[in-house]
VOGU-3710 file (C-alpha; in Angstrom, 3 decimals, decimal comma):
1> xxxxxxxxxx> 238,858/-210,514/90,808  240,511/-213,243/92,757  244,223/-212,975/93,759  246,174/-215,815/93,536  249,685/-216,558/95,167  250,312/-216,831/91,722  249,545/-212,854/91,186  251,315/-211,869/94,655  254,402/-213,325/93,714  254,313/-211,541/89,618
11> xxxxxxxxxx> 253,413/-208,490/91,756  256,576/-208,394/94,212  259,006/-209,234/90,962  257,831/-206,267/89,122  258,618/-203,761/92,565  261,596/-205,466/93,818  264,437/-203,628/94,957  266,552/-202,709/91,375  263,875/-202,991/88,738  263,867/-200,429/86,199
21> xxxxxxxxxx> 260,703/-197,759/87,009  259,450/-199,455/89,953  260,759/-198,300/93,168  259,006/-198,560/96,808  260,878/-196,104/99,162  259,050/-193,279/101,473  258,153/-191,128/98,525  255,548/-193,694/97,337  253,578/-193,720/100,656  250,354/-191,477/99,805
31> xxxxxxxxxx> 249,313/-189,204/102,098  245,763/-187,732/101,506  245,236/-184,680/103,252  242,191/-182,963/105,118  239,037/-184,770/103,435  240,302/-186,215/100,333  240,331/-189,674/101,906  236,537/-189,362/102,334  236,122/-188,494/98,829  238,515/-191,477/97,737
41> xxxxxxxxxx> 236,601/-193,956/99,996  233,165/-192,601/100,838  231,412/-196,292/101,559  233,999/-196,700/104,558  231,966/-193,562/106,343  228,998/-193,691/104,998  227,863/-197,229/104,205  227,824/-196,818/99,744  227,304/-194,564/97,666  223,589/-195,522/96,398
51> xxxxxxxxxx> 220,443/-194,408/97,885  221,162/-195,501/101,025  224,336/-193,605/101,479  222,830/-190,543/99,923  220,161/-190,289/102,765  222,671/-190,850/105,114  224,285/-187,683/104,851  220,766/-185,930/105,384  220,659/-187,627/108,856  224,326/-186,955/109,526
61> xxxxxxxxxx> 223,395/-183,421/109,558  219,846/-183,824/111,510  221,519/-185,878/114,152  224,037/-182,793/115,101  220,486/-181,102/115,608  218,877/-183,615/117,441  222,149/-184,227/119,793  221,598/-179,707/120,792  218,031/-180,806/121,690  219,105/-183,715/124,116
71> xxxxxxxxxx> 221,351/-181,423/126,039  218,481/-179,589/126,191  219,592/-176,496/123,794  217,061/-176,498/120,960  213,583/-177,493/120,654  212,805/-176,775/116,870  214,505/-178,361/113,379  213,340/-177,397/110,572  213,958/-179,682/106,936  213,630/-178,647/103,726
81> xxxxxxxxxx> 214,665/-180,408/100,321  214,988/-177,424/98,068  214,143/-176,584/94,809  217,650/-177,336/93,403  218,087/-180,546/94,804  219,956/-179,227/97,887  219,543/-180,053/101,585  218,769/-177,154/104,309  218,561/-178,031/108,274  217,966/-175,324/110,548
91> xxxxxxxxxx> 217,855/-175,580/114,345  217,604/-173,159/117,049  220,325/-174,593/119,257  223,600/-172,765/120,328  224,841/-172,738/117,465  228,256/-173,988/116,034  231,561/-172,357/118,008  233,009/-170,026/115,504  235,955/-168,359/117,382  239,442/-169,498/116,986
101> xxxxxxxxxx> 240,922/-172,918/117,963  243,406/-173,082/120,486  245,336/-175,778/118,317  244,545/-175,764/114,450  244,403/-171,571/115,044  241,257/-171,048/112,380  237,606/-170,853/113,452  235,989/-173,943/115,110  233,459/-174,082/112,513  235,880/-174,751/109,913
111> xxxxxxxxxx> 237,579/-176,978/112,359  234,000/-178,902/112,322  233,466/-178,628/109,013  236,553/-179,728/107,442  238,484/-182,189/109,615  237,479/-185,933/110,712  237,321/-186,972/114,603  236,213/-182,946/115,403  233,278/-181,911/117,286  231,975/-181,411/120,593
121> xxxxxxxxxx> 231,010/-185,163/121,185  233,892/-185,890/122,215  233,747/-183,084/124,728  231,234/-184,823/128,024  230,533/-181,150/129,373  228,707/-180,234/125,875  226,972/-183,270/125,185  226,365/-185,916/127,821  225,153/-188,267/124,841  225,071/-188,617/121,421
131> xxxxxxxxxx> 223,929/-190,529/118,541  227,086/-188,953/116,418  229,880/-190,407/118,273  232,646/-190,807/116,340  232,747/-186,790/114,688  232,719/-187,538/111,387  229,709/-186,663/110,440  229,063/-182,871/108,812  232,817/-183,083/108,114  232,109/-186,339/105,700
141> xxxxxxxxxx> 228,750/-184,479/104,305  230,402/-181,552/103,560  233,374/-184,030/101,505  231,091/-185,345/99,500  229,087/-182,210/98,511  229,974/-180,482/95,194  229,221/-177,172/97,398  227,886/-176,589/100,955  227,264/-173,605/103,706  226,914/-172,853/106,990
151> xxxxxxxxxx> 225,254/-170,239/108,573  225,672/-169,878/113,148  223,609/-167,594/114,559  225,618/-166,665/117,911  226,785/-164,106/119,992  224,531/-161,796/118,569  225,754/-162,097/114,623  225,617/-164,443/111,878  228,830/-166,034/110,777  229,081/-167,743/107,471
161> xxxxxxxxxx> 231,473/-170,085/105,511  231,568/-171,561/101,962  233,118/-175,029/100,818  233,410/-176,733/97,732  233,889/-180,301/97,886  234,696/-180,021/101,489  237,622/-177,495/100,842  236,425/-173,836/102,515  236,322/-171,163/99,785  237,078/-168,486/101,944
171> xxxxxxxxxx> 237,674/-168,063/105,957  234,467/-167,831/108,234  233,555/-164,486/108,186  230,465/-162,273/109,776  228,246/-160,824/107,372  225,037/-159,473/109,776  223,692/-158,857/113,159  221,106/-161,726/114,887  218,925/-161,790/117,372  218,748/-165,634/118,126
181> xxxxxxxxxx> 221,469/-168,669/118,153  221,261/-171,475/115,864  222,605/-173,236/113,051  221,644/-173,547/109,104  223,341/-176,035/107,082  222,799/-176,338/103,277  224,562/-179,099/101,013  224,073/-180,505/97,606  225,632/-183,811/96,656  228,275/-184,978/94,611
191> xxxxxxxxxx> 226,697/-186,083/91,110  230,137/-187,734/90,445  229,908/-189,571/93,609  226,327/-191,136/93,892  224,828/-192,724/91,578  221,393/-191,022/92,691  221,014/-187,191/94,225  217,150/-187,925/93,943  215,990/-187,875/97,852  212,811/-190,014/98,677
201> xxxxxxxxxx> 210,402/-187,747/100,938  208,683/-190,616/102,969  212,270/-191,898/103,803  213,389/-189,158/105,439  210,087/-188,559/106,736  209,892/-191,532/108,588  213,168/-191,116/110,196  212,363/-187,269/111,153  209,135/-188,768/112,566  211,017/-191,616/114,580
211> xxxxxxxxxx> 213,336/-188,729/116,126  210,053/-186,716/117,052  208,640/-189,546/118,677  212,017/-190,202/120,959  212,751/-186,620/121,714  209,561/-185,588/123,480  208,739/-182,165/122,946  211,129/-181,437/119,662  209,217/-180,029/116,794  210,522/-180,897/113,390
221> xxxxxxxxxx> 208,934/-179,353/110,513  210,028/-180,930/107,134  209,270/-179,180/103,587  209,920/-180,845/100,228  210,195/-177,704/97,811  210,105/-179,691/94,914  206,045/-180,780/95,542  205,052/-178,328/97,922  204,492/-181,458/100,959  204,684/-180,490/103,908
231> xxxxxxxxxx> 204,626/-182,073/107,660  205,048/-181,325/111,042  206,445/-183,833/113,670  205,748/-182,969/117,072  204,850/-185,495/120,037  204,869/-184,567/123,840  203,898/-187,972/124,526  207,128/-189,016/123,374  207,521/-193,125/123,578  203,841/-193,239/124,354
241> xxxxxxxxxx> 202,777/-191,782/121,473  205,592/-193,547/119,567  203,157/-196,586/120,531  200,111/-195,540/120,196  201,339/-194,461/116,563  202,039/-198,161/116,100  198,927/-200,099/117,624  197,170/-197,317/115,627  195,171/-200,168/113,299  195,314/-202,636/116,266
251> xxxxxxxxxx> 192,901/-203,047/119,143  195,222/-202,463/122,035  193,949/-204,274/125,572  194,292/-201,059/127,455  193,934/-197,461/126,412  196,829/-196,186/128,212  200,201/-197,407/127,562  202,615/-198,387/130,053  205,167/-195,567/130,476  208,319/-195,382/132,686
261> xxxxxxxxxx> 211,664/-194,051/132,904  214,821/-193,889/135,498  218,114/-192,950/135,316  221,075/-194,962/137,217  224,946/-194,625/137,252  224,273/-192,425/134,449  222,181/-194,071/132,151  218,855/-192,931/131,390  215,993/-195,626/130,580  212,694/-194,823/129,313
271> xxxxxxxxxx> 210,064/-197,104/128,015  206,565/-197,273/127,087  204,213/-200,821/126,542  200,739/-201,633/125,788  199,503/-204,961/124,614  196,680/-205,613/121,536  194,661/-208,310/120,810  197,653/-209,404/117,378  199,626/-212,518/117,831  202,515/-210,947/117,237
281> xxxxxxxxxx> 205,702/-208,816/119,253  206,507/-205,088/118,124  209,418/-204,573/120,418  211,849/-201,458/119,269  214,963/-200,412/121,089  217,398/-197,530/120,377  220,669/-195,910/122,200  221,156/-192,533/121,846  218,283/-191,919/118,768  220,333/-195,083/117,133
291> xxxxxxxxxx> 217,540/-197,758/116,197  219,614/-200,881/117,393  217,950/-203,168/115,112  220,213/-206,022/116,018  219,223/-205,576/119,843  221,935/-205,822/122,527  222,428/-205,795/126,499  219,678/-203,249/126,668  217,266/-205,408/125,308  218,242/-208,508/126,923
301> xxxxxxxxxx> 217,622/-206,722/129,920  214,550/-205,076/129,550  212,973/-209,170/127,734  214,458/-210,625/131,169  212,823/-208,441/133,366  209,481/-208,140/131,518  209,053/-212,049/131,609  210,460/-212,046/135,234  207,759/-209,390/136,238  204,588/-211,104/134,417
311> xxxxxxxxxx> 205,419/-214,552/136,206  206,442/-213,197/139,674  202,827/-211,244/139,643  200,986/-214,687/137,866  202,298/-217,004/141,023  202,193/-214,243/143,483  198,248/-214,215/142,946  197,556/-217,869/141,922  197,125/-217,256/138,347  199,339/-219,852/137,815
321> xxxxxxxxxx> 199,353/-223,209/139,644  202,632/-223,664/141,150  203,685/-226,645/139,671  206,493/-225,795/137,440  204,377/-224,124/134,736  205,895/-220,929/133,649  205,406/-218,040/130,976  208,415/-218,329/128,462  209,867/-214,945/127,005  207,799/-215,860/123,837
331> xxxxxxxxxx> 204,626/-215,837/125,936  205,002/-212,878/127,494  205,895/-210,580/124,557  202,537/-212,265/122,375  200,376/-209,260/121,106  203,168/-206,696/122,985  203,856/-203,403/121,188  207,277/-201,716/123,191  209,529/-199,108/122,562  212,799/-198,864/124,829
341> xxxxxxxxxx> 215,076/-195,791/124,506  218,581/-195,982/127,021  220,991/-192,737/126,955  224,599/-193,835/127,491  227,510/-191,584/127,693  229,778/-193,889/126,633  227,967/-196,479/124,402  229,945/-199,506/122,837  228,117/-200,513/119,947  229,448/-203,930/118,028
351> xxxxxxxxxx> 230,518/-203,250/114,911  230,880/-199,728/112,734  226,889/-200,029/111,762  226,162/-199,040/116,107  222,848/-201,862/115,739  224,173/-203,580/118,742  224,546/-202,618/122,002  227,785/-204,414/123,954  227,781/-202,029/127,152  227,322/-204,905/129,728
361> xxxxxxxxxx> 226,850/-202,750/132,871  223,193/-201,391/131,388  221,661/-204,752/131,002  221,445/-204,814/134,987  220,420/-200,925/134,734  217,815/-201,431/132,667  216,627/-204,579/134,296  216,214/-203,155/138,048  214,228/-199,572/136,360  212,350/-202,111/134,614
371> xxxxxxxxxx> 211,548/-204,434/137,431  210,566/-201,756/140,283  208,478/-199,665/137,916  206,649/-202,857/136,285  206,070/-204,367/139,504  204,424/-201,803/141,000  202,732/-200,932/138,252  200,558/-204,526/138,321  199,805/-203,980/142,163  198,804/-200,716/141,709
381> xxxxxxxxxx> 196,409/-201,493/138,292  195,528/-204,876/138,794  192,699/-205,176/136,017  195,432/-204,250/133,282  197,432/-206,707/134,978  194,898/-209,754/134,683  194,463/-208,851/130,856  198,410/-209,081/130,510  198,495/-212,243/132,404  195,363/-213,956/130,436
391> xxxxxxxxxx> 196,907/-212,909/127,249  200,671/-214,454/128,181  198,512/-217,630/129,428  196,684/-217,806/126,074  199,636/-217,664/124,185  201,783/-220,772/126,443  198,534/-223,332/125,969  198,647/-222,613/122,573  202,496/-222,594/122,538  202,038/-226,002/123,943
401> xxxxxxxxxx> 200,073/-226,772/121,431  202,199/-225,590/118,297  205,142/-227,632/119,967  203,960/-230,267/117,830  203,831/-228,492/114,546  206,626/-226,636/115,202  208,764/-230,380/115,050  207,521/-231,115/111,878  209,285/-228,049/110,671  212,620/-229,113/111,678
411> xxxxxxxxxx> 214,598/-229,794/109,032  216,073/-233,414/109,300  219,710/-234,467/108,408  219,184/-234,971/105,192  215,677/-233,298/103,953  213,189/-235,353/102,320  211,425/-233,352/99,671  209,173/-236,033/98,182  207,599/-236,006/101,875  206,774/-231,840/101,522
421> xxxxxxxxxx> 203,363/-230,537/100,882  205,136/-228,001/99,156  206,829/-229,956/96,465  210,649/-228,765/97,066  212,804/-229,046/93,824  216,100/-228,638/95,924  219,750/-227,869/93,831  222,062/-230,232/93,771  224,495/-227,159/96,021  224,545/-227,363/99,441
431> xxxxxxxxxx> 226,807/-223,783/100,619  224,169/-221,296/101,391  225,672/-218,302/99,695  225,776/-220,079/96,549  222,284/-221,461/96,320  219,004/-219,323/96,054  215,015/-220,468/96,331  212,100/-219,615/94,064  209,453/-219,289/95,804  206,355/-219,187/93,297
441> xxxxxxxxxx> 202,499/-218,791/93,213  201,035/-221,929/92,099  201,918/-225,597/90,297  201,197/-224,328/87,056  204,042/-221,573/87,557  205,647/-224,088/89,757  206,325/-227,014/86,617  207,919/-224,291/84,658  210,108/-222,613/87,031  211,405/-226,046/87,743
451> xxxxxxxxxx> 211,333/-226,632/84,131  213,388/-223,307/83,061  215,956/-223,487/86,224  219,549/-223,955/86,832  219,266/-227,523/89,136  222,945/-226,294/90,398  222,215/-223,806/92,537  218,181/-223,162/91,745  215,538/-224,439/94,356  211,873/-223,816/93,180
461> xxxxxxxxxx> 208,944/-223,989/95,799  205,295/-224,037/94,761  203,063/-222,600/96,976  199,520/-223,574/96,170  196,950/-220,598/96,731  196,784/-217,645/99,121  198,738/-218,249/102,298  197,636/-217,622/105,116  197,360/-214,426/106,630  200,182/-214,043/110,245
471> xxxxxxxxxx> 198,850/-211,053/111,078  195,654/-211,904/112,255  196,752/-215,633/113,287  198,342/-217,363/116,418  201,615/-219,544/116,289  200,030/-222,694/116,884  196,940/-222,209/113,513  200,515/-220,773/111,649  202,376/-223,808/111,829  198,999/-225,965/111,418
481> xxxxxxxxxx> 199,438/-224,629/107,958  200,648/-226,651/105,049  202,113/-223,944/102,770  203,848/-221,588/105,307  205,138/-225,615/107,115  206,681/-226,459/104,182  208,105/-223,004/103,326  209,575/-223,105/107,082  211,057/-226,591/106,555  212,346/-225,904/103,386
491> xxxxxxxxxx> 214,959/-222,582/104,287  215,335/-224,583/107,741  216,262/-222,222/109,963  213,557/-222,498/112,564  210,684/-220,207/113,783  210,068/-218,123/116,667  212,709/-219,124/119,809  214,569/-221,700/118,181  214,959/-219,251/114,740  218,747/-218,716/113,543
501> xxxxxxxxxx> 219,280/-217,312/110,968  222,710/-219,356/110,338  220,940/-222,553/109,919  218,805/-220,831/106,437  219,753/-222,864/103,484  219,631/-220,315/100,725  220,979/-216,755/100,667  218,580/-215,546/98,236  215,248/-216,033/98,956  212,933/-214,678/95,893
511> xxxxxxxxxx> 209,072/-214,143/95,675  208,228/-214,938/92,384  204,901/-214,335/91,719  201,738/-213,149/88,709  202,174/-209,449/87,801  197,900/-209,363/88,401  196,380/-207,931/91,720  196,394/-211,687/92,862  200,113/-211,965/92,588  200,232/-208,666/95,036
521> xxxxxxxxxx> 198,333/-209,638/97,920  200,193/-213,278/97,675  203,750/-211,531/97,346  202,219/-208,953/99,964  201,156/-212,065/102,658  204,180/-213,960/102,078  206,548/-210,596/103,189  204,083/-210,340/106,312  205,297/-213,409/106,763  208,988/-212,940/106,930
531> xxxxxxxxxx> 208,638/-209,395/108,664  207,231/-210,988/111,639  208,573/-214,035/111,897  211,599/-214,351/110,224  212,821/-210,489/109,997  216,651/-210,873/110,263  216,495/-212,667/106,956  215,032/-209,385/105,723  217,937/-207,275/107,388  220,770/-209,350/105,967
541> xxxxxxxxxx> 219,714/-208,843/102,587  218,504/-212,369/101,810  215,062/-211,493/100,823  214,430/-210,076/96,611  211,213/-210,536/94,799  210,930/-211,593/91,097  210,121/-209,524/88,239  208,586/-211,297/85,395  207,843/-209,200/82,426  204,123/-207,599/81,847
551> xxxxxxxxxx> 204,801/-207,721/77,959  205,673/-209,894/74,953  206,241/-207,781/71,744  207,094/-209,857/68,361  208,206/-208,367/65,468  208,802/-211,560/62,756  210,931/-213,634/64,898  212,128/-211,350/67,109  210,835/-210,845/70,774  210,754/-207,939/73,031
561> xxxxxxxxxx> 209,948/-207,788/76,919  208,668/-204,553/78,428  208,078/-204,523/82,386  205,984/-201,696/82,319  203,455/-200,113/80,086  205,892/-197,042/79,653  208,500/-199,534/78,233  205,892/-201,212/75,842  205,611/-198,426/74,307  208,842/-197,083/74,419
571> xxxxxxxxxx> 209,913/-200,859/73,063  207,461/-200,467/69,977  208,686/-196,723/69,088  212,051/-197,810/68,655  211,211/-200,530/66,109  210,955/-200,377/62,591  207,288/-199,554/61,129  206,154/-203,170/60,944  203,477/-205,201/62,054  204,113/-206,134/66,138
581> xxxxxxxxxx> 202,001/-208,866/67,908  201,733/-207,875/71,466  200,947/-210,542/74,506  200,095/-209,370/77,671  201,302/-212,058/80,221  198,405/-213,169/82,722  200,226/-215,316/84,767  203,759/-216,871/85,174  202,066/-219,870/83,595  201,272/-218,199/80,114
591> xxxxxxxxxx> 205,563/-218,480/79,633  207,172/-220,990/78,561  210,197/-222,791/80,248  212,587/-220,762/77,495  210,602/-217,554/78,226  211,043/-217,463/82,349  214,509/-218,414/81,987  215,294/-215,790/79,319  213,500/-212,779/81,574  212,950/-213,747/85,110
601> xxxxxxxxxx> 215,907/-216,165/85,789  218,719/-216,093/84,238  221,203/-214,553/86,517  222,659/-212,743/83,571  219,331/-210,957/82,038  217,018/-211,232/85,239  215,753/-208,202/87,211  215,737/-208,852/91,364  214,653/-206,267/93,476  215,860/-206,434/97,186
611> xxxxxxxxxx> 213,887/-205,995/100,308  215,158/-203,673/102,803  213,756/-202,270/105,699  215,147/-198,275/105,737  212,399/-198,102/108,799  211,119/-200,703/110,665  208,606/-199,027/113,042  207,186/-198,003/109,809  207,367/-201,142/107,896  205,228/-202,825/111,218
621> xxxxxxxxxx> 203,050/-199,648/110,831  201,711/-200,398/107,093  201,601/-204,165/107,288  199,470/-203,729/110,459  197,482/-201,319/108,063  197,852/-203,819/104,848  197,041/-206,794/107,073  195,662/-205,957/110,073  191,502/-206,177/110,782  191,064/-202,641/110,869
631> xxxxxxxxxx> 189,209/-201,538/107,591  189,131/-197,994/107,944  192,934/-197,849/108,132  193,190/-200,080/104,793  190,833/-197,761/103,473  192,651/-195,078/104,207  195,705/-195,616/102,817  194,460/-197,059/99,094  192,372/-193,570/98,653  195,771/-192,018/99,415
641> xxxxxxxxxx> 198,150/-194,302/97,346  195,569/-195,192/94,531  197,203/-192,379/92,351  200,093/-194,413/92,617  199,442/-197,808/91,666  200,188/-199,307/87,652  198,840/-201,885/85,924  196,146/-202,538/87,815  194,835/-205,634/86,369  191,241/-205,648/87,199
//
């Protein structure tokens, strides 16, 4: 609700000094004590309180884990979502202090356990680096658990504590000899606090396999106990087999990748490269385990340096004529799959969400590792050095040669929709965050949307067949396209270099397409589309596809809408026993203006789901599998998922 001055000024009035049962004096400043404030405000540590959040604390607890194996104390984490619902991690690391505290005089582990800004992070002679920085971690997860336990294997015994919504039932206590060190922690979820305690397996499998990949040699063996799946993660390739894992359905230019690391005034660099025959950059950086998804000095450095290294090894042997030519940044990362990974002691991270880097010191670190080992890496392998350089050369002639499609893309002062391919129906709004486009599969779809929509704030764009496919397409055939150049022109914020996200004209940006296998693979190459070359879009929550009903059930004059075949028949159960005509929609041209309003855009009735990106190594892994020209892959993957799939309209 919007607070006026209005509202401020009735609000001071009513506690002023002298009115009757309104007083504001020291005894009505709230103090919440140990955890409660976690419990009063849980999106403030942990993001929300949806699925999201709920995953979160899983990691929270894995990263504590992960942080024993990078000072080198554990090599083994075991995962297991349990029967109940409940969340075990085990690791064989040293295990959680449990004697007294010199200050808060009760165990350390309760210390850890039940107060905010404790741990051993904070402490450089126990952990050099860290992804969990700011020691709120377990202590949050354990306030927002109905009940939770710890088990520390140490000093030859097994200690053990209880809690109940972050509140210790009774003090640590030893209950049984041990042989090993280690730490087991067990939590179940508040129900009153999330609005889910359902866990999705391949979302925390695809972070647990992202952690195996960066922490070479850590085995991490995950267990869902509700279906029986189980995995093992284990790579001692590390980043190389981090990138191998994603050129997997590509045809990489060399078998080998690229692999280097160096450590300087403290930071440690690692990185591993190889190049494929795609069009597009696969370029992932982290600090600490923390996927910086938003980049930062890290990555600037390590772009810089990769760009300076390909053209000081092009001129140095006459690959390119010295006459002012040079590779641009975009050039040189063309078909590049990379993975960086920097250890800081001391990171600075922009923002509470830690996806930026701001440490301005390892930019020139990771720059000068990057530059000695890449240079000598061409003179020493000179034939995977020529196929680098002939692919970055490729890529500027036909850079060149996009420059000219790319400026028909650029949206002009004042936009001329008559003049697109793509038929804009613009809104009459012109603030981003209050106007949203439609884009839609077809005219026929297309005349209704525009028919059915709120002209206000409602933009429809008709896209006329099957786009075309990015993945297996350069820059320059991209923007030679009609449909994805008027789909560029039309949100006009740019493509490739001269993207910015800023300039995008709509903050909701929704795929509407047919509920028919057609209407998948369009929705499916249109999201390829924004992955790879418009991703940030994706991250800032802009991006929501369209659900149009699958069913139209009329009883007399009454109509019913069922999005699934479950809710048909649900739908058809709860009406009375009389005759029902049932439609099954085709196509978003079978409905009416009235009808597409009613279920698919009316902000008030409507159904959006929003695209987000929990993983994006993984999300680059399965459209390079979805997309890519590897068929076995494809193959693959629909014998696995086939069980999956609903109305399959065939």
């Amino acid at each position: 609700m919007e607070t006026t001055t209005e509202d401020l000024t009735t609000k001071t009035r009513k506690t002023s000094p002298g009115s009757k049962g309104h007083s504001y004096d020291a005894s009505t400043i709230k103090v919440l004590e140990g955890l409660e404030a976690v419990r009063r405000r849980p999106a403030m540590y942990i993001g929300d309180t949806s699925q999201r959040g709920l995953h979160h604390l899983v990691y929270e607890v894995i990263d504590n884990s992960v942080d024993e194996s990078m000072a080198g104390f554990c090599d083994k984490i075991i995962v297991d979502i349990c029967a109940d619902g409940s969340i075990k991690v085990t690791d064989n690391g040293r295990g959680i202090p449990v004697e007294k505290h010199p200050e808060q005089k009760v165990s350390a582990l309760q210390v850890v356990m039940t107060t905010l800004h404790a741990g051993g992070k904070f402490d450089h002679d126990s952990y050099k680096v860290s992804g969990g920085l700011h020691g709120v971690g377990v202590s949050v997860v354990n306030a927002l658990s109905e009940w939770c336990w710890v088990e520390v294997h140490r000093d030859g015994a097994v200690y053990r504590q209880q809690y109940e919504k972050g509140k210790p039932k009774k003090a640590v206590a030893k209950v049984k000899t041990s042989d090993r060190t280690g730490t087991t922690t067990c939590f179940y979820a508040d129900k009153s606090i999330f609005k889910s305690i359902e866990y999705k397996y391949d979302i925390i499998a695809s972070r647990l396999r992202e952690l195996a990949f960066l922490n070479k040699g850590l085995e991490i063996v995950f267990t869902d106990s509700r279906s029986g799946k189980h995995e093992s993660f284990l790579y001692e390739g590390g980043l190389s087999s981090f990138v191998l894992y994603l050129n997997e359905n590509k045809t990489p230019l060399f078998k080998k990748p690229i692999h280097f690391s160096g450590t300087r005034d403290g930071v440690e660099v690692e990185v591993a490269i190889q190049y494929n025959d795609s069009y597009t950059e696969s370029l992932y950086s982290y600090v600490n385990n923390i996927n910086t998804i938003e980049g930062g000095t890290h990555l600037t450095g390590f772009r810089t340096s990769l760009t300076r290294s390909i053209n000081n090894y092009a001129f140095k042997n006459n690959v390119l004529k010295k006459n002012g030519f040079s590779l641009s940044g975009e050039d040189s990362r063309e078909g590049l799959t990379a993975v960086l990974s920097v250890r800081v002691s001391e990171p600075q991270f922009e923002g509470q969400t830690k996806t930026k880097l701001g440490n301005s010191e390892v930019r020139g670190i990771v720059e000068a590792i990057t530059n000695e080992h890449l240079g000598n890496f061409f003179e020493e392998n000179p034939p995977i050095a020529k196929k680098i350089i002939e692919k970055t050369v490729a890529a500027a002639m036909a850079r060149e040669a996009a420059r000219k499609a790319r400026e028909l893309t650029r949206r002009k002062t004042a936009l001329d929709s008559a003049a697109l391919p793509g038929k804009l129906a613009d809104c009459s709004l012109r603030e981003p965050e209050d106007c949203e486009i439609y884009i839609v599969e077809g005219d026929s779809a297309g005349g209704s949307a525009k028919q059915a929509r709120d002209r206000r704030f409602q933009a429809i764009l008709p896209l006329r067949g099957k786009i075309l496919n990015v993945e297996k397409s350069r820059i320059d055939r991209i923007l030679g396209n009609n449909e994805i150049r008027s789909l560029i022109t039309a949100l006009g914020c740019g493509i490739g270099e001269e993207f910015n996200a800023e300039k995008v004209r709509y903050h909701k940006i929704i795929i509407m397409t047919d509920a028919d296998i057609d209407g998948s693979h369009i929705r499916t190459l249109i999201l390829t589309f924004f992955f790879r070359y418009m991703r940030q879009l994706i991250d800032l929550g802009y991006m929501y596809i369209a659900q149009p009903p699958l069913y139209k059930i009329r009883q007399g004059k009454k109509d019913h809408y069922a999005f699934s075949d479950d809710e048909r028949d649900k739908i058809i159960k709860g009406l009375p026993k009389k005759p029902v005509v049932i439609q099954r929609f085709k196509g978003l041209g079978e409905m009416n203006p009235d009808q597409l309003w009613n279920t698919t855009m009316d902000k008030e009735t409507r159904t959006l789901l929003q695209v987000t990106l929990d993983d994006g190594a993984e999300a680059d892994h399965l459209f390079s599998v979805l997309m890519g020209s590897e068929i076995a892959p494809r193959y693959k993957f629909i014998q696995e998922n086939a069980q999956y799939v609903r109305n399959l309209d065939v």
